[in-house]
N, C-alpha and C positions, 0 to 999 in steps of 0.2 A: 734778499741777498743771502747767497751762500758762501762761507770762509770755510776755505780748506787748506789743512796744514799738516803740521809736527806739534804737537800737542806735550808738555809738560807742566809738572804742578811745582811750583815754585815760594818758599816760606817767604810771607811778610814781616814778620819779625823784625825790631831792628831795623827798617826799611831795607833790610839786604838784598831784597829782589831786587830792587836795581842794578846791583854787581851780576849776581846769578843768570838775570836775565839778560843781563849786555852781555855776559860772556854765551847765551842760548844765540844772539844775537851775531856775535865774531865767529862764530861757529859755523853757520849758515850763511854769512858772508861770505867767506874764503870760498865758497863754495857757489854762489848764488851772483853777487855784489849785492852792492847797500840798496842803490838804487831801483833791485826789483825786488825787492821784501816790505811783507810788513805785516804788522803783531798785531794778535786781539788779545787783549786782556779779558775776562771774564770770571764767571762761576767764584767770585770771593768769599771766604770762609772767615773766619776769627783768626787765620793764624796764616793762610794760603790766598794763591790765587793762581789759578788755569792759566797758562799762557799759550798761543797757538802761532806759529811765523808759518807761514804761506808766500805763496809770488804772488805778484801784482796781477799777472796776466797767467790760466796756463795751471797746470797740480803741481807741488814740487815734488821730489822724490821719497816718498818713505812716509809720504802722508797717514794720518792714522786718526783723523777726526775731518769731520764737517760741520760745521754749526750753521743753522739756518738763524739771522739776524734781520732786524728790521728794515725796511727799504726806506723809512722816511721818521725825522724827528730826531735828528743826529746833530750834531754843534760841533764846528771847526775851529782850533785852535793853531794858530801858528806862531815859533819861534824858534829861539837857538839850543840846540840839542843840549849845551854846557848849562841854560836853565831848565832843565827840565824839571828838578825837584821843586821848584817855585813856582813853575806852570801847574804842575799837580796839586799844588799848595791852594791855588787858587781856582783849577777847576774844584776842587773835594770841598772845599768851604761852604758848597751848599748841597753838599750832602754823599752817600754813595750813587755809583753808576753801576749800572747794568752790563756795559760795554765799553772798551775802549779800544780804538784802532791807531794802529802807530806808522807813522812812517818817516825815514831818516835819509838825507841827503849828504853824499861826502863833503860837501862847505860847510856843514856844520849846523843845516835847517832841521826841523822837524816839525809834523803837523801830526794835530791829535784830533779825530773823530771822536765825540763821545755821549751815548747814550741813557738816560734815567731811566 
């Protein structure tokens, strides 16, 4: 599988990429909607972490990366975009991942792909 997007490096710190990143996120909404986007997380550092939004279907505009990712060995997470830091909580309790793919629906859903 190939992800292609809008590629930005984003501080973990603080867990502030959550804000940073939802605001990478409102940004490409206004422009996109919710409901054709979604984020790979990757390439994490000590202090960073790569994030890429792409459309569902199709290149978005202004693309400037591709990452070629695994076609199989992925785990689905589903729930409400308002826990998301406690979904996280509970996938990372056994350990880092390699990938993460995001996807966010205006009711408020969210579903997490994610890779070791």
């Amino acid at each position: 599988m190939v992800f292609t997007g809008i590629s930005r490096v984003f501080s973990t710190r603080n867990e502030q990429q959550y804000e940073t990143i939802g605001a990478f996120w409102d940004e490409l909404t206004n422009l996109y909607g919710l409901s054709n986007l979604r984020g790979l997380g990757y390439n994490w550092t000590e202090d960073t972490i790569e994030y890429v939004i792409g459309l569902k279907q199709g290149d978005i505009e202004g693309a400037n990366i591709s990452v070629t990712l695994p076609d199989n060995g992925w785990v689905c997470v589903k729930g409400r975009t308002s826990e998301l830091s406690s979904i996280y909580d509970r996938i990372y309790k056994d350990g880092r991942l390699k990938y993460e793919i995001e996807t966010f629906t205006g009711d408020g859903l969210c579903e997490i792909l994610y890779y070791r």
